[in-house]
Predicted model as a PDB file, atoms N, CA, C, CB and O in Angstrom, pLDDT in the B-factor column:
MODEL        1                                                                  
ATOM      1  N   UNK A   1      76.733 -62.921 -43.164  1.00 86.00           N  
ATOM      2  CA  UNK A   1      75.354 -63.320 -43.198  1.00 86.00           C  
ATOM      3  C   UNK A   1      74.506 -62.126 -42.775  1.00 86.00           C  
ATOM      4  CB  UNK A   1      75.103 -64.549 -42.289  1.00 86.00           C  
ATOM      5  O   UNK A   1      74.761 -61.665 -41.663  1.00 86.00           O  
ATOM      6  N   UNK A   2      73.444 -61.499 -43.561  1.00 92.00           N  
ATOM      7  CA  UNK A   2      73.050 -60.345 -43.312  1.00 92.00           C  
ATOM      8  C   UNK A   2      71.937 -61.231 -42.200  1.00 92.00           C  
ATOM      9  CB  UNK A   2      72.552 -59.305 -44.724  1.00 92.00           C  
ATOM     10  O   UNK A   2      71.926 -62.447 -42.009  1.00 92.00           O  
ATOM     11  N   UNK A   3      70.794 -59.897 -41.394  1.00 91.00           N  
ATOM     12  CA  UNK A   3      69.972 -60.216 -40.350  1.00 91.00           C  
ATOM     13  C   UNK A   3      68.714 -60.740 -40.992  1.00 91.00           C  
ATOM     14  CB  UNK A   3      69.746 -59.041 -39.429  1.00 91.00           C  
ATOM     15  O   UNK A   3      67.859 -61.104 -40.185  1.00 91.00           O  
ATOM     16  N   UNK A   4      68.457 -60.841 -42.090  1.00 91.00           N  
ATOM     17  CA  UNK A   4      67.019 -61.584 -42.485  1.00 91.00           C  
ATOM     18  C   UNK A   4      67.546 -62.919 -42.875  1.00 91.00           C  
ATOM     19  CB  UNK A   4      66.056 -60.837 -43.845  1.00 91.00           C  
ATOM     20  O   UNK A   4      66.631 -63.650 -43.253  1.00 91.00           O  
ATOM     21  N   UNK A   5      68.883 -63.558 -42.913  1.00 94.00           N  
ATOM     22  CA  UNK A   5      68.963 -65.263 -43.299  1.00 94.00           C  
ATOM     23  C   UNK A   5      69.403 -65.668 -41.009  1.00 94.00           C  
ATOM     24  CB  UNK A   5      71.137 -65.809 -45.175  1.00 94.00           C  
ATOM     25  O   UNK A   5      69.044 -66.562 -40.243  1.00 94.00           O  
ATOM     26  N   UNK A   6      70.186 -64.561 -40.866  1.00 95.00           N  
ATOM     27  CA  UNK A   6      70.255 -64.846 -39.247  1.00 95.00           C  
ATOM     28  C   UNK A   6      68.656 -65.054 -38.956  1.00 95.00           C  
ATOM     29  CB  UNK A   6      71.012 -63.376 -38.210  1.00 95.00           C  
ATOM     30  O   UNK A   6      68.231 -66.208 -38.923  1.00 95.00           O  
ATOM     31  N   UNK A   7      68.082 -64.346 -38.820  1.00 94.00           N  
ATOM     32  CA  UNK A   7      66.559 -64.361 -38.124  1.00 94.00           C  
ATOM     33  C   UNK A   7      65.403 -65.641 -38.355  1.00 94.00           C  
ATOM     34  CB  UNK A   7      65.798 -63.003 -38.730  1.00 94.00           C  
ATOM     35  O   UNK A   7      64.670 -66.249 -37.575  1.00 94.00           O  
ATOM     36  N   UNK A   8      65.734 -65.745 -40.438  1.00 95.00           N  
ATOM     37  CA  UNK A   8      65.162 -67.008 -40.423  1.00 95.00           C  
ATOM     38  C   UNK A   8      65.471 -68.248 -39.454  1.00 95.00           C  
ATOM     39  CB  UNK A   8      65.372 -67.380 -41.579  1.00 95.00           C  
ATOM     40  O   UNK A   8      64.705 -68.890 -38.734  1.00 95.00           O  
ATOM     41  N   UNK A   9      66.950 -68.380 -39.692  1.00 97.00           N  
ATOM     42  CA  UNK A   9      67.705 -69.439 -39.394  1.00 97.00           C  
ATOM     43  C   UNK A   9      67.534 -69.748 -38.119  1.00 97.00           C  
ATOM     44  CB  UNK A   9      68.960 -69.283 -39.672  1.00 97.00           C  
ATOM     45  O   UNK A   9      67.619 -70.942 -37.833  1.00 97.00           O  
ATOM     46  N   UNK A  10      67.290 -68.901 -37.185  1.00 97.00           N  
ATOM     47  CA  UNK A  10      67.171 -68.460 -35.344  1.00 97.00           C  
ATOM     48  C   UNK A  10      65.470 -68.973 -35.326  1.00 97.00           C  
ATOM     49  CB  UNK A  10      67.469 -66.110 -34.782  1.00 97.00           C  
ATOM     50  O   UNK A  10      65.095 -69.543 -34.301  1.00 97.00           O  
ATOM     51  N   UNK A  11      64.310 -68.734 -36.627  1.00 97.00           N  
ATOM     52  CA  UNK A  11      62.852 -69.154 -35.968  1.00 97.00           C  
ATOM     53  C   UNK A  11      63.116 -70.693 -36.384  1.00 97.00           C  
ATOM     54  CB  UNK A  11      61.188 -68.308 -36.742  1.00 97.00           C  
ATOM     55  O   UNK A  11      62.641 -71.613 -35.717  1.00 97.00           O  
ATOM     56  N   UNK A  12      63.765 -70.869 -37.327  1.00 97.00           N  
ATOM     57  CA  UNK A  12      63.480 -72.503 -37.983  1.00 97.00           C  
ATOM     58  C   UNK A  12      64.172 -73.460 -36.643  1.00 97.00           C  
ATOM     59  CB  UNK A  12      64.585 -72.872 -39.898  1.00 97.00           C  
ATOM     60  O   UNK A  12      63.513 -74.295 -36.024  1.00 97.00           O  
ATOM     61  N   UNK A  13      65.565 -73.151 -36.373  1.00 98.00           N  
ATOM     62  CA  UNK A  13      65.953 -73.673 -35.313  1.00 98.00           C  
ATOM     63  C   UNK A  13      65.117 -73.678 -33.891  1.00 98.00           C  
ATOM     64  CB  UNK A  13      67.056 -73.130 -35.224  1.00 98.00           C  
ATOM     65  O   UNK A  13      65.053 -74.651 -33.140  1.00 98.00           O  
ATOM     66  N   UNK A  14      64.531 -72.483 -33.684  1.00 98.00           N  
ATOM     67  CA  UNK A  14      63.680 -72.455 -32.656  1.00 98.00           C  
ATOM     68  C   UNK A  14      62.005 -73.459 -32.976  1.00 98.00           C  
ATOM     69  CB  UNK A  14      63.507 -70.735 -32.425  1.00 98.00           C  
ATOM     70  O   UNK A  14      61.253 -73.964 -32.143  1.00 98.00           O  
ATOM     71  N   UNK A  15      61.907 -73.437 -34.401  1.00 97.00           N  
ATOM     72  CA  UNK A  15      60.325 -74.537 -34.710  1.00 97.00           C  
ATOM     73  C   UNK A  15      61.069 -75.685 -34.551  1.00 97.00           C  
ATOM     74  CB  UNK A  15      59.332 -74.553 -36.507  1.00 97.00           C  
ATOM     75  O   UNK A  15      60.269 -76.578 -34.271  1.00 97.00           O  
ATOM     76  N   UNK A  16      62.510 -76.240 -34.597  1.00 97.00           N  
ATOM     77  CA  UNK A  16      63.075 -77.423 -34.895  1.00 97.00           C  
ATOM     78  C   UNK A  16      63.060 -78.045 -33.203  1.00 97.00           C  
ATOM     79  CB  UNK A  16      64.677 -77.204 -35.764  1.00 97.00           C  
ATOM     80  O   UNK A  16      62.341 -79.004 -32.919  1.00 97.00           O  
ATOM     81  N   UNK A  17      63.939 -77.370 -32.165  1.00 97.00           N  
ATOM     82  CA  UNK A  17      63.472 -77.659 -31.307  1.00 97.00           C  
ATOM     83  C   UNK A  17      62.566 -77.579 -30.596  1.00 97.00           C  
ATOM     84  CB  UNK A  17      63.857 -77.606 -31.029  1.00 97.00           C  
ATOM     85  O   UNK A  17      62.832 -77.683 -29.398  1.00 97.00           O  
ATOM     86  N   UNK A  18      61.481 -77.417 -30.890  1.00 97.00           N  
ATOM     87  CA  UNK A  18      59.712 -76.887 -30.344  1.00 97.00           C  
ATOM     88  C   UNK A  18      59.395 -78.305 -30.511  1.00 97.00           C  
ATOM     89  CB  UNK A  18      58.478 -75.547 -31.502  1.00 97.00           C  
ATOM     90  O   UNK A  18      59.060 -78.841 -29.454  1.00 97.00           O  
ATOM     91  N   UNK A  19      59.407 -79.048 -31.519  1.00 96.00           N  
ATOM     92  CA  UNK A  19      58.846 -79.676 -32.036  1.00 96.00           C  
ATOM     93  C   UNK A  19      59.648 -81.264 -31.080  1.00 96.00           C  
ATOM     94  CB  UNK A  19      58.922 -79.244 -33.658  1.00 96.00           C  
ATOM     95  O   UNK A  19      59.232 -82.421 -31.024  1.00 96.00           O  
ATOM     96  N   UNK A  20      60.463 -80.846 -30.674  1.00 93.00           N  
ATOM     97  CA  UNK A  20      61.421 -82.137 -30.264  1.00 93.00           C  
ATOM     98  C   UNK A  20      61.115 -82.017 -28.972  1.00 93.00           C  
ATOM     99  CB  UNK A  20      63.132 -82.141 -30.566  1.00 93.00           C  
ATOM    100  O   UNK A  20      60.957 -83.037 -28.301  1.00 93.00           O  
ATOM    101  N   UNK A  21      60.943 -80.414 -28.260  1.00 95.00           N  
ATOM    102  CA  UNK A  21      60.280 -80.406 -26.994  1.00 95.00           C  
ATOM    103  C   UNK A  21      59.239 -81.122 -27.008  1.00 95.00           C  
ATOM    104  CB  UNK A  21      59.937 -79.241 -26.551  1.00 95.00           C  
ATOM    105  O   UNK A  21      59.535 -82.110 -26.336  1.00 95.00           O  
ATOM    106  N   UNK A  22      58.043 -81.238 -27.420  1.00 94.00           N  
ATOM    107  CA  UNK A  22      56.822 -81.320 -27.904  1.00 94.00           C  
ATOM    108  C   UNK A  22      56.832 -83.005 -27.396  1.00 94.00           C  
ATOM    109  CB  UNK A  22      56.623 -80.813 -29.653  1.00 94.00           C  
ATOM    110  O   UNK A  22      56.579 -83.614 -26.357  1.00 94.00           O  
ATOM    111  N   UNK A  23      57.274 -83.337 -28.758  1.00 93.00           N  
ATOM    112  CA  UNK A  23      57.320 -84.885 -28.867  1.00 93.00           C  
ATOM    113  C   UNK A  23      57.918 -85.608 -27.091  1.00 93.00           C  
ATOM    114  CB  UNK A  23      58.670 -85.288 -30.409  1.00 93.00           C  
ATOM    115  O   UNK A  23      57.226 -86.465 -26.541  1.00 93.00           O  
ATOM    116  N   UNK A  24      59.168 -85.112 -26.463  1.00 92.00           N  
ATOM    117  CA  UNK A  24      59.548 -85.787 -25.579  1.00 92.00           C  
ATOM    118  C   UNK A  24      58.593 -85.495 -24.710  1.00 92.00           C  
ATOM    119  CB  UNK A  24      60.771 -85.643 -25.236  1.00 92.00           C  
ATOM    120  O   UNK A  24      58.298 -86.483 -24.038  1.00 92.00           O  
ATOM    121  N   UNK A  25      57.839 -84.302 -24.381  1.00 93.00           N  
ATOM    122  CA  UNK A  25      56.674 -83.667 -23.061  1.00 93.00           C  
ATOM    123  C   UNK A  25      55.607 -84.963 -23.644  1.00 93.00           C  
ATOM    124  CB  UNK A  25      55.809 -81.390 -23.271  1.00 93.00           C  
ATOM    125  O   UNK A  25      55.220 -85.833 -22.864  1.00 93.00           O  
ATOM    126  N   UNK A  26      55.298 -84.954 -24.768  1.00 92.00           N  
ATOM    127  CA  UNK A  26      54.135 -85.980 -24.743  1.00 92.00           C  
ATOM    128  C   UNK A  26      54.337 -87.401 -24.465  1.00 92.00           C  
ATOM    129  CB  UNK A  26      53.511 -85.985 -25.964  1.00 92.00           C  
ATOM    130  O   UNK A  26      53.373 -88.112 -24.185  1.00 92.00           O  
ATOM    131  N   UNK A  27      55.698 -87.925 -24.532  1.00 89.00           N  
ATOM    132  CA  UNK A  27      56.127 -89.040 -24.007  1.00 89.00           C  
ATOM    133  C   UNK A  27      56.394 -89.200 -22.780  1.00 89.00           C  
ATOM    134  CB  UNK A  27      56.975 -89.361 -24.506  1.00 89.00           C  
ATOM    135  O   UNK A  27      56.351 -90.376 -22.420  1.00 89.00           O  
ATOM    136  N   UNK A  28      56.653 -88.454 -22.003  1.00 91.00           N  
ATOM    137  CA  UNK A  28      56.804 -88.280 -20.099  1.00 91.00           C  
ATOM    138  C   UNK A  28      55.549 -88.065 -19.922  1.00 91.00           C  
ATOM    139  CB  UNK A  28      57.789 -86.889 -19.260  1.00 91.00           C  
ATOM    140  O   UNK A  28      55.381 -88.474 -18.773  1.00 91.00           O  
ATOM    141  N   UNK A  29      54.589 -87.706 -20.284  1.00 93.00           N  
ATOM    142  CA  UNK A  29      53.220 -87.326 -19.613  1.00 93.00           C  
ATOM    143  C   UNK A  29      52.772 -88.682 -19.862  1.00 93.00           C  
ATOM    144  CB  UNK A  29      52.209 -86.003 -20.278  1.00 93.00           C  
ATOM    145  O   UNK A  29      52.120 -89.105 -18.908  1.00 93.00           O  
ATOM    146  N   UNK A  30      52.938 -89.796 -21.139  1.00 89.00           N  
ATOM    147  CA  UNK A  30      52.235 -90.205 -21.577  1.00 89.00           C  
ATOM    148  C   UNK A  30      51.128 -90.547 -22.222  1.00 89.00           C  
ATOM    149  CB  UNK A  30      52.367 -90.271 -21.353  1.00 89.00           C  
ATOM    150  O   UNK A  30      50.337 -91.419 -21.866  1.00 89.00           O  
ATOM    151  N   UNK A  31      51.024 -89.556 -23.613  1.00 89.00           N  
ATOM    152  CA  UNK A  31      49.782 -89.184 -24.104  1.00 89.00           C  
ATOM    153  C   UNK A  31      49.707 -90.025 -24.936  1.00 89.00           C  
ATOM    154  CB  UNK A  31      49.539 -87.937 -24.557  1.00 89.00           C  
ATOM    155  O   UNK A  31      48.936 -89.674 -25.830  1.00 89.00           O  
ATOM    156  N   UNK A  32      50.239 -91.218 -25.127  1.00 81.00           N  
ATOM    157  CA  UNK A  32      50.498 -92.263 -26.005  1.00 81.00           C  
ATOM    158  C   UNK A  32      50.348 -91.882 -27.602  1.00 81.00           C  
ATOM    159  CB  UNK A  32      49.560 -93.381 -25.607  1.00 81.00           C  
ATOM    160  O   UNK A  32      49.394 -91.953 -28.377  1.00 81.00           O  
ATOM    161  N   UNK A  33      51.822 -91.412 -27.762  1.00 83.00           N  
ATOM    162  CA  UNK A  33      52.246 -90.989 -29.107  1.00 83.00           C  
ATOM    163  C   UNK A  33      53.678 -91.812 -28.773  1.00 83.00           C  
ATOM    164  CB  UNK A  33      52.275 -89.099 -29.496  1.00 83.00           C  
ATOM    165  O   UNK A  33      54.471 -91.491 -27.889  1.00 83.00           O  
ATOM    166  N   UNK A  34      53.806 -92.880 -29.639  1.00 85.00           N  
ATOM    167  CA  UNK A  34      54.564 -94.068 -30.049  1.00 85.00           C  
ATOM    168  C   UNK A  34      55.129 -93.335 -31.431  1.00 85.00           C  
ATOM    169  CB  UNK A  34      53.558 -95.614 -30.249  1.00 85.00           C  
ATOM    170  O   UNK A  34      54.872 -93.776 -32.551  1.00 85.00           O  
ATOM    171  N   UNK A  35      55.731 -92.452 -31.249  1.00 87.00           N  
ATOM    172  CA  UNK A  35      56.623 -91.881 -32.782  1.00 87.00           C  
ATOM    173  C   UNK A  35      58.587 -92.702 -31.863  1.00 87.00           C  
ATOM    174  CB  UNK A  35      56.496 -88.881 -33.068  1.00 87.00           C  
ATOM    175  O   UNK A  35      58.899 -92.603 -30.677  1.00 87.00           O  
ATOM    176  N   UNK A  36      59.315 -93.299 -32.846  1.00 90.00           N  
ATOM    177  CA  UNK A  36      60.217 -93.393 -33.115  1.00 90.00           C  
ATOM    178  C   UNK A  36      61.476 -92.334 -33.076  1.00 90.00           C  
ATOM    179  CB  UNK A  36      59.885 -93.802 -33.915  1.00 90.00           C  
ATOM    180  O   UNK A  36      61.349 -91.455 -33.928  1.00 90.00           O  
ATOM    181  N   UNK A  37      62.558 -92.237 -32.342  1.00 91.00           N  
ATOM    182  CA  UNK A  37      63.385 -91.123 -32.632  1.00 91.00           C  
ATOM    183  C   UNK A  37      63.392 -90.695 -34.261  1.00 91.00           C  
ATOM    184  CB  UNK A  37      64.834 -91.505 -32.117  1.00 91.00           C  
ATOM    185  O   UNK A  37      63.428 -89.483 -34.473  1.00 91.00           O  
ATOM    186  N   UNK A  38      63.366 -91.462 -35.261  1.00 96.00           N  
ATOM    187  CA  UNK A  38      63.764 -90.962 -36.764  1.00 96.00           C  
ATOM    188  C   UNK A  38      62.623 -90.086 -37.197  1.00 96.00           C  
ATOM    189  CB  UNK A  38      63.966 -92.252 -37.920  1.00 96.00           C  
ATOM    190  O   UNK A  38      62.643 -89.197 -38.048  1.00 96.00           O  
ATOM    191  N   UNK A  39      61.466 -90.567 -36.337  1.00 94.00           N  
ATOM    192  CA  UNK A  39      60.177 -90.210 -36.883  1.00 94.00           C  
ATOM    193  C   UNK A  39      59.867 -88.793 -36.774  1.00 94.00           C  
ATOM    194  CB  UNK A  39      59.138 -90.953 -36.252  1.00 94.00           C  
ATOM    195  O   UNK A  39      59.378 -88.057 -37.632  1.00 94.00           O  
ATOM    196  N   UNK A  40      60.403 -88.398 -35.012  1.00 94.00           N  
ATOM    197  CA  UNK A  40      60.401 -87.220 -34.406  1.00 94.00           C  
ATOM    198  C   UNK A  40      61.527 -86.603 -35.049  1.00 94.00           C  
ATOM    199  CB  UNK A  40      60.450 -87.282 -32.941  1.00 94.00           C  
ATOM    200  O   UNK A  40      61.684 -85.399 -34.844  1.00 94.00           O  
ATOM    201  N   UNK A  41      62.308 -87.184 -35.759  1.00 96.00           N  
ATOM    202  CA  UNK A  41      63.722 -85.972 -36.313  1.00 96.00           C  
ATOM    203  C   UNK A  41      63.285 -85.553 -37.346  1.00 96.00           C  
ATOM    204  CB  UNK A  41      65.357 -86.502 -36.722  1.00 96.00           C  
ATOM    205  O   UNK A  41      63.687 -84.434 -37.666  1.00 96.00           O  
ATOM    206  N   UNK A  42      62.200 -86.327 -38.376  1.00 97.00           N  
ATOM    207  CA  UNK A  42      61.858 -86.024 -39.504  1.00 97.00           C  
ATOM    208  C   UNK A  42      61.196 -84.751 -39.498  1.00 97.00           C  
ATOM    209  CB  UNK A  42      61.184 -86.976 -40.012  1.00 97.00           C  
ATOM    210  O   UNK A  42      61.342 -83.714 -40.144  1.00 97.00           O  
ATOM    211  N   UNK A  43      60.345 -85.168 -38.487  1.00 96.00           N  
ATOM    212  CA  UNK A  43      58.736 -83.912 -38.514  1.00 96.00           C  
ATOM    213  C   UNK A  43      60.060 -82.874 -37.573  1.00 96.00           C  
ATOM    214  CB  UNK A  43      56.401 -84.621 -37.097  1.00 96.00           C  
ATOM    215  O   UNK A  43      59.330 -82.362 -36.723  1.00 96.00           O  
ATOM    216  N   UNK A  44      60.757 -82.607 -37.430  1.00 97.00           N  
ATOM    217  CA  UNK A  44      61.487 -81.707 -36.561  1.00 97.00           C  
ATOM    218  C   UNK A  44      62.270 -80.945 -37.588  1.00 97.00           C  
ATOM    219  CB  UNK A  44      62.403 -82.441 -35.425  1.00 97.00           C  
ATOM    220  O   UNK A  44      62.268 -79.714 -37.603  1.00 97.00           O  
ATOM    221  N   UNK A  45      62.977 -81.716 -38.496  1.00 98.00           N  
ATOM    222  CA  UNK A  45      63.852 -81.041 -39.525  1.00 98.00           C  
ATOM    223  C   UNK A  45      62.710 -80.557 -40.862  1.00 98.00           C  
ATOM    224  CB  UNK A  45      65.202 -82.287 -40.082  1.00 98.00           C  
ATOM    225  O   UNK A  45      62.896 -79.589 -41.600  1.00 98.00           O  
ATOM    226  N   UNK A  46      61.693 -81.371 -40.918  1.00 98.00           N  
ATOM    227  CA  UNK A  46      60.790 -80.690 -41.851  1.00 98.00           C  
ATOM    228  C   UNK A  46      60.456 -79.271 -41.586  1.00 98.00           C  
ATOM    229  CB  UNK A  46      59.581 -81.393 -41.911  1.00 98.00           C  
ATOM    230  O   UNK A  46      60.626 -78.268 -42.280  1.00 98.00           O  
ATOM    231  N   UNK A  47      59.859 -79.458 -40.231  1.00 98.00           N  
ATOM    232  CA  UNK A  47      59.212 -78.599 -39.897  1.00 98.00           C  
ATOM    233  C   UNK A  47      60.198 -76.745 -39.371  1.00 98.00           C  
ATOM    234  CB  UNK A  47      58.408 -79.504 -38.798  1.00 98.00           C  
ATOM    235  O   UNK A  47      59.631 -75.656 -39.280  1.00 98.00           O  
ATOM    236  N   UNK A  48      61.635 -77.006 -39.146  1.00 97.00           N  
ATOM    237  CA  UNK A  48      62.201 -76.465 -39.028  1.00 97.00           C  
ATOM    238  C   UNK A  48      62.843 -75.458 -40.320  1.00 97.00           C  
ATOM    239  CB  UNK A  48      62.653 -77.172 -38.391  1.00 97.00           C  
ATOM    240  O   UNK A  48      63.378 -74.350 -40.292  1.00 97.00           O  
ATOM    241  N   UNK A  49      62.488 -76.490 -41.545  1.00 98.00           N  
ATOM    242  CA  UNK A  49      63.069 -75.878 -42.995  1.00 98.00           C  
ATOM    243  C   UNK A  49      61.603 -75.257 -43.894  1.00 98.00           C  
ATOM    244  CB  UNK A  49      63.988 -77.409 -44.067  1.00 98.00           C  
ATOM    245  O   UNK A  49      61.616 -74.727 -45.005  1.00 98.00           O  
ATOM    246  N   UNK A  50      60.393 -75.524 -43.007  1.00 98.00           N  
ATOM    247  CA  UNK A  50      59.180 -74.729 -43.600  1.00 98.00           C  
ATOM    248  C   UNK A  50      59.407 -73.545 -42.889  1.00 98.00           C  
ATOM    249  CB  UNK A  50      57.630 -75.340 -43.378  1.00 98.00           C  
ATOM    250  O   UNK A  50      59.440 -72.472 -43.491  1.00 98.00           O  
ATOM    251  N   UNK A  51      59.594 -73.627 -41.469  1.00 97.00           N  
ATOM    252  CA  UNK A  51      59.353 -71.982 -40.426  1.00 97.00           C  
ATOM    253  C   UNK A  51      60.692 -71.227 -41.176  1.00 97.00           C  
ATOM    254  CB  UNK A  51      59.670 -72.164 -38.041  1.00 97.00           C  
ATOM    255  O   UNK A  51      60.378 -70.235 -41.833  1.00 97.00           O  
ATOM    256  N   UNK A  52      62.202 -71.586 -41.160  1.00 97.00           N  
ATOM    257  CA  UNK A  52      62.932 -70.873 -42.204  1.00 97.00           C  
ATOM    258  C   UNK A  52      62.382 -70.622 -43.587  1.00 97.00           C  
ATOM    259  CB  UNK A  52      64.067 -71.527 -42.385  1.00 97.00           C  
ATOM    260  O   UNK A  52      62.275 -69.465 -43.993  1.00 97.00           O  
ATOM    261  N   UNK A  53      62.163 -71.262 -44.046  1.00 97.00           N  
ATOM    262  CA  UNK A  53      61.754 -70.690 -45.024  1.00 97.00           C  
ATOM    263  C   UNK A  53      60.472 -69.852 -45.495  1.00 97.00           C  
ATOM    264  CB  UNK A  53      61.894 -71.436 -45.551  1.00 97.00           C  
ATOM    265  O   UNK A  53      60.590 -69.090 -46.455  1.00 97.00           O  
ATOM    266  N   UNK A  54      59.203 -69.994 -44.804  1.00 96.00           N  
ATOM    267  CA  UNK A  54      58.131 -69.025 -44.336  1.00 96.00           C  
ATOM    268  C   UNK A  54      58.701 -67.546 -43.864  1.00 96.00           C  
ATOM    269  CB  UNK A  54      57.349 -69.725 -43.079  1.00 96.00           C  
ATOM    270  O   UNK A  54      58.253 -66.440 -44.165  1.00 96.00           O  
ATOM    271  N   UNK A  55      59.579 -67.803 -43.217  1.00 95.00           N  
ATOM    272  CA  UNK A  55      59.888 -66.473 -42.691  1.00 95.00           C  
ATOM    273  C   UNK A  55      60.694 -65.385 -43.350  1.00 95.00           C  
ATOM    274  CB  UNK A  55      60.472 -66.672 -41.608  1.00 95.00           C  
ATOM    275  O   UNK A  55      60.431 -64.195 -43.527  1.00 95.00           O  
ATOM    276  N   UNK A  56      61.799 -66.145 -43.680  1.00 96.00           N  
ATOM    277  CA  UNK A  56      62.788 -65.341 -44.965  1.00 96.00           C  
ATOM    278  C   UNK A  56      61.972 -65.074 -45.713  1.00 96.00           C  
ATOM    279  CB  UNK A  56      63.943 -66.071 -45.828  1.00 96.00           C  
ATOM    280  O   UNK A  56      62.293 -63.990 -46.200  1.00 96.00           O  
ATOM    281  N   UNK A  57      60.571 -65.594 -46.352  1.00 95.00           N  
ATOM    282  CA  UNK A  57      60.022 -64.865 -47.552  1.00 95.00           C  
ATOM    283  C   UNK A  57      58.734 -64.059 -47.050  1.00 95.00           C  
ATOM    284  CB  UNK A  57      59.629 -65.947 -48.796  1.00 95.00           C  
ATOM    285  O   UNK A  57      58.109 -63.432 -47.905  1.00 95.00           O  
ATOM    286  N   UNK A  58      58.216 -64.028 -45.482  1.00 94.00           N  
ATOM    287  CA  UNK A  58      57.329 -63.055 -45.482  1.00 94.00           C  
ATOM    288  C   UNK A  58      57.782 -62.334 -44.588  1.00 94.00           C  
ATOM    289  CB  UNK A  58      56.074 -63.355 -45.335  1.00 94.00           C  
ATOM    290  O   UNK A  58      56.792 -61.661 -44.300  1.00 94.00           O  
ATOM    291  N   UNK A  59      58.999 -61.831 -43.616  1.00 90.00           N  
ATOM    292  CA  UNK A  59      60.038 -60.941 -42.897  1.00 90.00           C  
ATOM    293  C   UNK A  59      59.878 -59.773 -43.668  1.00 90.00           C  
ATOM    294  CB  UNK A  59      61.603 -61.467 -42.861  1.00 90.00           C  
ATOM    295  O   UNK A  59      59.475 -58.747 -43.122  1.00 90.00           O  
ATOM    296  N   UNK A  60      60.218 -59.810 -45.204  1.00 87.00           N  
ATOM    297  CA  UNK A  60      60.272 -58.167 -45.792  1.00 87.00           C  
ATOM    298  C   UNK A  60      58.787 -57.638 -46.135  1.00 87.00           C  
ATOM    299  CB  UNK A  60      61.253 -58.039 -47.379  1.00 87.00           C  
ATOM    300  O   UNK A  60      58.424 -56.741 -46.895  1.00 87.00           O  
ATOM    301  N   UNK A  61      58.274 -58.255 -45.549  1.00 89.00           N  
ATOM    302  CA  UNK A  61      56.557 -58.210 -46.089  1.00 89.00           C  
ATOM    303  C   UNK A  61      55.929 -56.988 -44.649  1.00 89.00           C  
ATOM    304  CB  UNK A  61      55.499 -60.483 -45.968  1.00 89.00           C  
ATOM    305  O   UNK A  61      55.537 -55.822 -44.608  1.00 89.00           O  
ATOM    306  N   UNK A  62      56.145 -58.117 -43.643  1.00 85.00           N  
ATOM    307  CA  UNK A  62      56.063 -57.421 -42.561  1.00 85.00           C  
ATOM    308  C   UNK A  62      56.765 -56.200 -42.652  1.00 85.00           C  
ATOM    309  CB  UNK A  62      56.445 -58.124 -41.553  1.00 85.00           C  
ATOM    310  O   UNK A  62      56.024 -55.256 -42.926  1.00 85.00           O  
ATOM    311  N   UNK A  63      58.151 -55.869 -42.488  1.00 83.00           N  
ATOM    312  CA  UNK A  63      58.705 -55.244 -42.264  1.00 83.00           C  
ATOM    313  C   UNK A  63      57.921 -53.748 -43.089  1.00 83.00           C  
ATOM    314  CB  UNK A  63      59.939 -55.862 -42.459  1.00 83.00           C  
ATOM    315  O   UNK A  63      57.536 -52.718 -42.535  1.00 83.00           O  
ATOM    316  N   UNK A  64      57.883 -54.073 -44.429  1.00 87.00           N  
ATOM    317  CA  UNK A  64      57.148 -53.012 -45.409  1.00 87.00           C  
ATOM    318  C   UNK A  64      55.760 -52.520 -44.683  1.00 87.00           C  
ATOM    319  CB  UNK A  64      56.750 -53.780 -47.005  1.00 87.00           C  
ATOM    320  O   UNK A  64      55.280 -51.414 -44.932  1.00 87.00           O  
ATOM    321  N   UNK A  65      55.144 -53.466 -43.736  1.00 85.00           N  
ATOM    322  CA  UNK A  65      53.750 -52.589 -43.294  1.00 85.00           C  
ATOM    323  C   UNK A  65      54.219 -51.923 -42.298  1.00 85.00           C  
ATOM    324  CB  UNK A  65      52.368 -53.381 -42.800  1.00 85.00           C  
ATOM    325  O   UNK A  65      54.064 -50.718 -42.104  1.00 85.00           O  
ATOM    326  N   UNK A  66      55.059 -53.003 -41.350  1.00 80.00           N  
ATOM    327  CA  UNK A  66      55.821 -51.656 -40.026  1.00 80.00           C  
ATOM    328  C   UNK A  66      55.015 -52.812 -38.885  1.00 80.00           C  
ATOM    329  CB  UNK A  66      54.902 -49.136 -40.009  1.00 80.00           C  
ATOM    330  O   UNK A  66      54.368 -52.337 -37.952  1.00 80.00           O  
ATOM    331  N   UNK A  67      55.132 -54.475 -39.072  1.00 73.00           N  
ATOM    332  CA  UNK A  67      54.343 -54.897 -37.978  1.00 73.00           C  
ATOM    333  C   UNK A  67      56.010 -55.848 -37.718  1.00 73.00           C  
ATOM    334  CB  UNK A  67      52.451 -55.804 -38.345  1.00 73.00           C  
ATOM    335  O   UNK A  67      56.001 -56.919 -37.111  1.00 73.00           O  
ATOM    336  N   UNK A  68      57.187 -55.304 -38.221  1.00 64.00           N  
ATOM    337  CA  UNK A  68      57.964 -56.669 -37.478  1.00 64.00           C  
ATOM    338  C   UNK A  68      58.945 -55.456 -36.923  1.00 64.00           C  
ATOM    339  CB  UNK A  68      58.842 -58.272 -38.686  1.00 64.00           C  
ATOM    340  O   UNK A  68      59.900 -55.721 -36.193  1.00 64.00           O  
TER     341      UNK A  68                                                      
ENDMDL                                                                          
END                                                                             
């Protein structure tokens, strides 16, 4: 596995659990967000396969100006 599918794979996993952090902090504080475990896995795995995939396709972008 070369380092630009590692790197994606490392931010999507890192947006995947952000997002699961997120959801449980707003349920212990009680900010009354009534999402469902399936609900929170959805927006977690969605959101985890947009940041992979955002990144694998703008990583060589960056890289070409010299900002990654």
């Amino acid at each position: 596995m070369n380092r630009r599918v590692r790197s994606a794979l490392a931010w999507g996993a890192v947006s995947f659990l952000l997002v699961g952090v997120l959801a449980q902090s707003a349920a212990l504080l009680g900010l009354g967000i009534e999402a469902s475990f399936w609900a929170v896995a959805a927006v977690a795995v969605v959101a985890g396969i947009v940041v992979a995939s955002v990144t694998y396709v703008i990583e060589p972008r960056l890289e070409r100006k010299g900002r990654a």
